[in-house]
Kinemage of the C-alpha trace (Angstrom):
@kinemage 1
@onewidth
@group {chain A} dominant
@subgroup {mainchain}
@vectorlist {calphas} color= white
{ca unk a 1} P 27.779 20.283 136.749
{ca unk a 2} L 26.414 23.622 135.796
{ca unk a 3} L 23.815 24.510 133.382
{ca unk a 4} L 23.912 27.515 131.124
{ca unk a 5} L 21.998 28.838 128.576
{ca unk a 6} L 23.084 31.234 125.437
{ca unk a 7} L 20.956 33.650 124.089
{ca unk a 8} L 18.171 32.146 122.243
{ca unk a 9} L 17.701 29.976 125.421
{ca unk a 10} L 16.739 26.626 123.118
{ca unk a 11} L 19.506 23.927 125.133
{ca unk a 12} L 20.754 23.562 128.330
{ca unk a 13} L 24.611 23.250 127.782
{ca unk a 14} L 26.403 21.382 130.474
{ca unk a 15} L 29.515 22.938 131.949
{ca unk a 16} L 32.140 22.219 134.640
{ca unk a 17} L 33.145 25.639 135.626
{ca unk a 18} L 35.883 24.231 138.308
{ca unk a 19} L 37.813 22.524 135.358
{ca unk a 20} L 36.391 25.508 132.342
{ca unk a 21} L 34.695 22.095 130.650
{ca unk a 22} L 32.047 21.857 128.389
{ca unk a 23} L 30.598 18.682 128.671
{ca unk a 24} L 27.555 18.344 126.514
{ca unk a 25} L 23.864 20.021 126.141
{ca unk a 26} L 20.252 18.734 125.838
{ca unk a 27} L 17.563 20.244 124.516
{ca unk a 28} L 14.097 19.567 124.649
{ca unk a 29} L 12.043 19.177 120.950
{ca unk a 30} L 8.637 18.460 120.011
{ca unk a 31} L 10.128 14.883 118.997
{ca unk a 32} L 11.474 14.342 122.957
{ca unk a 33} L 14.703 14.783 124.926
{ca unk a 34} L 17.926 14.955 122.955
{ca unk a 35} L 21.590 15.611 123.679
{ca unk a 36} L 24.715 15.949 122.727
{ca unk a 37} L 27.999 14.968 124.801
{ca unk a 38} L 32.020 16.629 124.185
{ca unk a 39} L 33.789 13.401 123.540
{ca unk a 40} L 37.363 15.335 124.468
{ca unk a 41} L 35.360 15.379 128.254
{ca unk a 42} L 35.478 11.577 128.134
{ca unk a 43} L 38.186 9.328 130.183
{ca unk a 44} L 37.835 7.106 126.257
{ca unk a 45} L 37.483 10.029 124.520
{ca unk a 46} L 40.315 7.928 122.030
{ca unk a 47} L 37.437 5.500 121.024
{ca unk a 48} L 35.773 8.440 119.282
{ca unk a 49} L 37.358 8.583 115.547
{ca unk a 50} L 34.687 10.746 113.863
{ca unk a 51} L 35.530 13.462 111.617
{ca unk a 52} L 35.096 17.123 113.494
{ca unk a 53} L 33.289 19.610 111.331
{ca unk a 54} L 33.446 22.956 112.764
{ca unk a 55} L 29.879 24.323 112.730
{ca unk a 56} L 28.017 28.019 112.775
{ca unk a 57} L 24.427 28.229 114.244
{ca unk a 58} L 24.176 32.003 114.868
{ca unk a 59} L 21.918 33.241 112.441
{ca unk a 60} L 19.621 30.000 112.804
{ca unk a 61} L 15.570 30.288 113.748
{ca unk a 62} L 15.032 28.572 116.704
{ca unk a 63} L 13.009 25.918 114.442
{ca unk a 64} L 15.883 25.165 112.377
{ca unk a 65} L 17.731 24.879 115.873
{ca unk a 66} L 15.513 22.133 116.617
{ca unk a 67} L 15.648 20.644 113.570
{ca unk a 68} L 19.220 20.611 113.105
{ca unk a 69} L 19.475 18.752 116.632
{ca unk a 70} L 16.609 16.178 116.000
{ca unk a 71} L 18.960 14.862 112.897
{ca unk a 72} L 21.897 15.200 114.631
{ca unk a 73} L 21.786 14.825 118.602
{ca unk a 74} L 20.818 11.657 120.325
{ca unk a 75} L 17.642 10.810 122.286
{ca unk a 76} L 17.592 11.082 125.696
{ca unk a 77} L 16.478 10.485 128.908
{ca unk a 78} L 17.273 12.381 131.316
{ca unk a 79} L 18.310 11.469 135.696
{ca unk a 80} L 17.984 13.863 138.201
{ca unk a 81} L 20.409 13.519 141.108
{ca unk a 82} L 21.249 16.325 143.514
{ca unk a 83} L 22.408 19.582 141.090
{ca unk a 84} L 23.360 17.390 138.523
{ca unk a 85} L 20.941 17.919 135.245
């Protein structure tokens, strides 16, 4: 696993570049540790029913960033292990 970071450098976005996955991304907020995880990178992913709504997060301050993934992301905690994140 592989971290990368866009441009306003506000998440660490978790990527298998062997298999071109995107697995997830965790940020850290003012509130704590909280990620997000690709449920199409899941072996279950079929469990998963929620509606997709495509979002757009380009023009957002990095505050609203944060924001926007304290509502929406889940807490965290976070295992090192080797590379892994």
């Amino acid at each position: 696993m592989e971290k990368y970071r866009f441009g306003s450098r506000s998440a660490d976005f978790l990527i298998r570049r062997q298999f071109g996955v995107y697995f997830g991304a965790v940020c850290t907020t003012p509130a704590g540790i909280w990620a997000v995880v690709n449920t199409n990178s899941l072996i279950d992913r079929a469990l998963f029913t929620g509606t997709v709504a495509p979002v757009e997060h380009d023009c957002e301050s990095t505050e609203n960033r944060m924001a926007h993934r304290t509502a929406n992301w889940t807490p965290a905690v976070l295992h090192r292990r080797g590379s892994l994140p």
